[in-house]
C-alpha positions in Angstrom: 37.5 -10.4 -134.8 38.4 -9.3 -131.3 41.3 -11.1 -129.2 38.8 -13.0 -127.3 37.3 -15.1 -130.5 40.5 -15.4 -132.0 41.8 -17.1 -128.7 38.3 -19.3 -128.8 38.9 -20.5 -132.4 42.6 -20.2 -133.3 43.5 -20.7 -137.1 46.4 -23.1 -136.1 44.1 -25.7 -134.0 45.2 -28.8 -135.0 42.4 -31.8 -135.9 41.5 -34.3 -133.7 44.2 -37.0 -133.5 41.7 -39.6 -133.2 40.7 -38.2 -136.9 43.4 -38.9 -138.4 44.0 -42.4 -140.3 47.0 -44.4 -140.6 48.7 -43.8 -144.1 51.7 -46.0 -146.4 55.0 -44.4 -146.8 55.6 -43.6 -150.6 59.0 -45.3 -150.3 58.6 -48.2 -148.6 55.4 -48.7 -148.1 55.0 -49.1 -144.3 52.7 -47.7 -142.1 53.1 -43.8 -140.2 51.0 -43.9 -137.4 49.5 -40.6 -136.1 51.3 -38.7 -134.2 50.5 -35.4 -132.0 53.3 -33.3 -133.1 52.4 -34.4 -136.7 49.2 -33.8 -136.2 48.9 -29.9 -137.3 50.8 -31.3 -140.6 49.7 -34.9 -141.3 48.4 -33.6 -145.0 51.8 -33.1 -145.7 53.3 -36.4 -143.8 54.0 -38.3 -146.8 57.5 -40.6 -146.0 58.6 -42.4 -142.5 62.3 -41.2 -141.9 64.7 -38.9 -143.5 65.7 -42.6 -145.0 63.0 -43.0 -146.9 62.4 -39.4 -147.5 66.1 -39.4 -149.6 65.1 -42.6 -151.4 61.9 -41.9 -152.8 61.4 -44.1 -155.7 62.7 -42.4 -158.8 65.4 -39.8 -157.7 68.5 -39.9 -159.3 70.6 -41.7 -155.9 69.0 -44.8 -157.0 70.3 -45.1 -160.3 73.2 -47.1 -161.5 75.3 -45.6 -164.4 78.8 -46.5 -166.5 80.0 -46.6 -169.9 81.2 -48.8 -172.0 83.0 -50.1 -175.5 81.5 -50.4 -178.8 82.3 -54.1 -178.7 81.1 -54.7 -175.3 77.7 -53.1 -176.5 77.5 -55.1 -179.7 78.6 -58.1 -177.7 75.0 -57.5 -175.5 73.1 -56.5 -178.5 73.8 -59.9 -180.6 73.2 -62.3 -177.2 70.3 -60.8 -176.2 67.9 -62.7 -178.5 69.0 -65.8 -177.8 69.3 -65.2 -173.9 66.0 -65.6 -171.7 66.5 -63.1 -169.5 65.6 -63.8 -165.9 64.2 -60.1 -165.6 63.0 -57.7 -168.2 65.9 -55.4 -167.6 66.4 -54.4 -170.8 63.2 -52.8 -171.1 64.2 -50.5 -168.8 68.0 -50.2 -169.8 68.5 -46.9 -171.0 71.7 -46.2 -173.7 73.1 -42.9 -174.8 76.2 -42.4 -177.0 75.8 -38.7 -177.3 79.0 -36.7 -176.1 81.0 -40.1 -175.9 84.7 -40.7 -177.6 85.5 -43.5 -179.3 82.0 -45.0 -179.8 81.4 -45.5 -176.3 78.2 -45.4 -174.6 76.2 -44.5 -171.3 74.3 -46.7 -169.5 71.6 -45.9 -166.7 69.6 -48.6 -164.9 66.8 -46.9 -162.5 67.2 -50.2 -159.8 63.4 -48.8 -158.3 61.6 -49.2 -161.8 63.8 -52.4 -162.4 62.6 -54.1 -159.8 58.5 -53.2 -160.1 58.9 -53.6 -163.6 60.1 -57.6 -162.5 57.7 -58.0 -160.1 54.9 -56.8 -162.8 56.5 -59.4 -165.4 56.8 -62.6 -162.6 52.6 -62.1 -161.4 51.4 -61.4 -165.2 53.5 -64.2 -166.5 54.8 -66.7 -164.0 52.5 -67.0 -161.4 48.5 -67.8 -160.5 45.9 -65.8 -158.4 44.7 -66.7 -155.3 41.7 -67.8 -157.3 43.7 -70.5 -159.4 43.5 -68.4 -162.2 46.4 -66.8 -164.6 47.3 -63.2 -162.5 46.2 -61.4 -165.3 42.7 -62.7 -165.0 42.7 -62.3 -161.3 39.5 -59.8 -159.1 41.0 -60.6 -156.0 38.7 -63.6 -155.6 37.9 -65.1 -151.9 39.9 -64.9 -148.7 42.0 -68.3 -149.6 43.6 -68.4 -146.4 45.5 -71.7 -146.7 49.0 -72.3 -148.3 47.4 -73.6 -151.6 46.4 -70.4 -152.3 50.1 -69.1 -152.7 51.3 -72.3 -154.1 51.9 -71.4 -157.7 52.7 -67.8 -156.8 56.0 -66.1 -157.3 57.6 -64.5 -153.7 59.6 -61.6 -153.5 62.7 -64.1 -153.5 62.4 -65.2 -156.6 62.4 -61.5 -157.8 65.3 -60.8 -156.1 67.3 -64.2 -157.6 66.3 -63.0 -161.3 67.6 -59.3 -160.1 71.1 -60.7 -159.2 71.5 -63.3 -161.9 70.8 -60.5 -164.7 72.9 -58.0 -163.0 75.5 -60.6 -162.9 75.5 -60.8 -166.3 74.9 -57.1 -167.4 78.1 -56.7 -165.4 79.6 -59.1 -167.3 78.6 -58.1 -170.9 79.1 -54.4 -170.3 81.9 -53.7 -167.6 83.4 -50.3 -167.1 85.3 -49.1 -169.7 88.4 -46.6 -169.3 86.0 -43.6 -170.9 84.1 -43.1 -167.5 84.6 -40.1 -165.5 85.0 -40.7 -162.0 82.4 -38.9 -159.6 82.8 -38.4 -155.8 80.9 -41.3 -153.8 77.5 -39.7 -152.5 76.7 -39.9 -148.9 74.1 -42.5 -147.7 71.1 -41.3 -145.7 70.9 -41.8 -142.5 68.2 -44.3 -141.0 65.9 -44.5 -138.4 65.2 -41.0 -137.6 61.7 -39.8 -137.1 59.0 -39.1 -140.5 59.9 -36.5 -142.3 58.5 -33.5 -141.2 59.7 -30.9 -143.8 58.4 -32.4 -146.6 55.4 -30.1 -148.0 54.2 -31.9 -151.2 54.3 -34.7 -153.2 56.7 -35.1 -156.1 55.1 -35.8 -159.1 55.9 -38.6 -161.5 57.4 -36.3 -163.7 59.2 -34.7 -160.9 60.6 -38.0 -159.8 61.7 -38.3 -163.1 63.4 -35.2 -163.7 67.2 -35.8 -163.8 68.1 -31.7 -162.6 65.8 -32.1 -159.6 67.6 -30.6 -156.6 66.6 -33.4 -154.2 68.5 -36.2 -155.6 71.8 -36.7 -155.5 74.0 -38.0 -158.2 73.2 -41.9 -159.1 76.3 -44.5 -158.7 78.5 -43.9 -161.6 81.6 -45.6 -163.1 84.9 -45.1 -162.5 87.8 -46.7 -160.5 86.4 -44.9 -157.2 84.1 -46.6 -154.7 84.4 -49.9 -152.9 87.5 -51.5 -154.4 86.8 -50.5 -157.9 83.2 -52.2 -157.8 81.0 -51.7 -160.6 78.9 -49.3 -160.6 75.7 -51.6 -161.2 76.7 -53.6 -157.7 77.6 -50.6 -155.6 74.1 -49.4 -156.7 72.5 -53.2 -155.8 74.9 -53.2 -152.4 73.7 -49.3 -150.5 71.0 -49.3 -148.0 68.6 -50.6 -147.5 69.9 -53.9 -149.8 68.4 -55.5 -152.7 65.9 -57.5 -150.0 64.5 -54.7 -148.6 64.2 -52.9 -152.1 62.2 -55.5 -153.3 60.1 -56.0 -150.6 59.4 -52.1 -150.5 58.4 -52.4 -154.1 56.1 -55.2 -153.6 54.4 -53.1 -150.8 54.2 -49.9 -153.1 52.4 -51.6 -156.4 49.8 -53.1 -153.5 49.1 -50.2 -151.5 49.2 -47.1 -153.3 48.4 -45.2 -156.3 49.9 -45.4 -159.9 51.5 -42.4 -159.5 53.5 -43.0 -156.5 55.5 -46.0 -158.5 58.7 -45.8 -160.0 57.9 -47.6 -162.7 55.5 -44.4 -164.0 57.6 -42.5 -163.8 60.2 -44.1 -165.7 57.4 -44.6 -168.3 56.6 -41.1 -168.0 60.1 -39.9 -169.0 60.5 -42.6 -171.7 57.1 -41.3 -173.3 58.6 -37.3 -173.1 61.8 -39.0 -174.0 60.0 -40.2 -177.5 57.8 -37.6 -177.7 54.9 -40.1 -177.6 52.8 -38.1 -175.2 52.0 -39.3 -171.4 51.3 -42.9 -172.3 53.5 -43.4 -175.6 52.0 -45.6 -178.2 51.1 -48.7 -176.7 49.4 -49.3 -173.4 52.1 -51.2 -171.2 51.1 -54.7 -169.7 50.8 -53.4 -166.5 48.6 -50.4 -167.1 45.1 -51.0 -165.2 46.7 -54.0 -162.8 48.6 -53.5 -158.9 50.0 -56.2 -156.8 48.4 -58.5 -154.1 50.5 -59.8 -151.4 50.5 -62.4 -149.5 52.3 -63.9 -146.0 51.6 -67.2 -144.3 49.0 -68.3 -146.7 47.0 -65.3 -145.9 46.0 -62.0 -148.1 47.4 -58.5 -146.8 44.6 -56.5 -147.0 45.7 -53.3 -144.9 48.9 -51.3 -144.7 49.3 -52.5 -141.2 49.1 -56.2 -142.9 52.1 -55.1 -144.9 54.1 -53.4 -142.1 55.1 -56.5 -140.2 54.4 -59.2 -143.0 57.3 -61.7 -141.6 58.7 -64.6 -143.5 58.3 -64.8 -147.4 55.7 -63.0 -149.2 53.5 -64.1 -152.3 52.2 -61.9 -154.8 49.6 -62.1 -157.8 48.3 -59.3 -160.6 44.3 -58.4 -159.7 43.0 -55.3 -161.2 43.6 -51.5 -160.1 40.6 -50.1 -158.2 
């Protein structure tokens, strides 16, 4: 090709800008706009800010972990029956006791599958579509613009009220015990800086997953260090962007993108592996097949830029994955 075509039809011409769509961040769920210096890229745009680009749902920062006494964990295990918990955190309380004196025990809490996993349980179970119908049931039926339509629904509030009256009570039942190992506090990312324009692919679910991945930092562990001796489990509930935010970027994630993108499959992915069970373990879980609707003002968020600047509380139902 002679130097007069190759200046004609460069290999590095980026696309059209007015191309190119608008797209949900994979942490929190927002719109990124097109952009011309992104433009050359925008394939591999995938997160707003170095913010969300640190937090991606399933990396280790976002974990809360501690250990604990024999008693305290037999003290959880004997109550738990006859407790109705306000979340289904102890499907997705991990325990190991491998490598620990005195029959102690470790204690991880993923706070990003937590939550989806409670917003999953409160449409299935406690709330109604915007058809009148159980969530379960639900295809999304209608506009239903009007207030009734959200009446019986659960918000994003409610999740976040069951969140911090279980964690209460985890932190109750299972404080720190003097067999942690104190860890140097991590460094929070910084917010509000530009998207992410380093990031070249997409992590996996199993990536997410994976405890040695060089992108996460350690989670919030026990020990006397941090914020006055906190627990780990509220230090974890207490970093940015706050146990609002994380909800309400949850919510936005099970409505606007894939399966694969959500915490919670990953967590399910590394419980299967964990077991041995294969990719979707024995049982199909409640969730599998479903997403979330959302809903603000008595109206349905149709659109990413619907969810970007949803104000106010938001409303949410189970209607099937397309």
């Amino acid at each position: 090709m002679t130097r007069s075509a190759t200046s004609q039809h460069p290999l590095t011409d980026p696309p059209d800008l007015a191309t190119l769509k608008p797209k949900p961040c994979l942490t929190c769920g927002r719109e990124i706009s097109p952009r011309a210096k992104w433009a050359k890229n925008w394939g591999s745009i995938r997160t707003c800010s170095d913010g969300c680009k640190a937090q991606r749902p399933g990396v280790r920062r976002n974990w809360a972990r501690w250990t604990t006494t024999a008693a305290e964990q037999a003290g959880l295990e004997e109550e738990s029956d006859a407790r109705r918990w306000a979340s289904p955190v102890l499907d997705v309380l991990r325990k190991r006791k491998e490598g620990l004196q005195e029959g102690g025990a470790e204690y991880t809490l993923d706070l990003d599958a937590w939550i989806e996993r409670t917003l999953f349980h409160f449409a299935l179970h406690e709330g109604t579509s915007s058809g009148g119908k159980k969530a379960s049931g639900a295809k999304g039926q209608g506009k239903g613009r009007g207030k009734t339509a959200t009446a019986n629904m659960p918000t994003c509030e409610d999740v976040q009220e069951a969140i911090e009256e279980d964690a209460k009570e985890l932190m109750a039942r299972l404080p720190v015990s003097s067999l942690a190992t104190q860890t140097q506090p991590q460094p929070q990312p910084q917010e509000g800086k530009d998207a992410e324009q380093e990031f070249q692919s997409t992590p996996s679910s199993s990536e997410l997953a994976d405890p040695q991945s060089e992108d996460d930092d350690n989670p919030a562990q026990s020990g006397p260090t941090g914020k006055g001796g906190a627990h780990p489990l509220q230090r974890a509930l207490d970093s940015n962007p706050g146990l609002r935010e994380r909800v309400r970027r949850a919510a936005r994630r099970l409505a606007m993108l894939q399966p694969e993108h959500w915490a919670l499959t990953a967590w399910t992915q590394a419980e299967a592996d964990e077991a041995r069970q294969g990719p979707k373990g024995e049982k199909q879980s409640e969730w599998e097949g479903s997403r979330l609707e959302l809903w603000n003002g008595g109206r349905r968020m149709e659109s990413v830029q619907d969810v970007s600047f949803a104000k106010g509380p938001i409303a949410f139902c189970a209607v099937p994955l397309e």
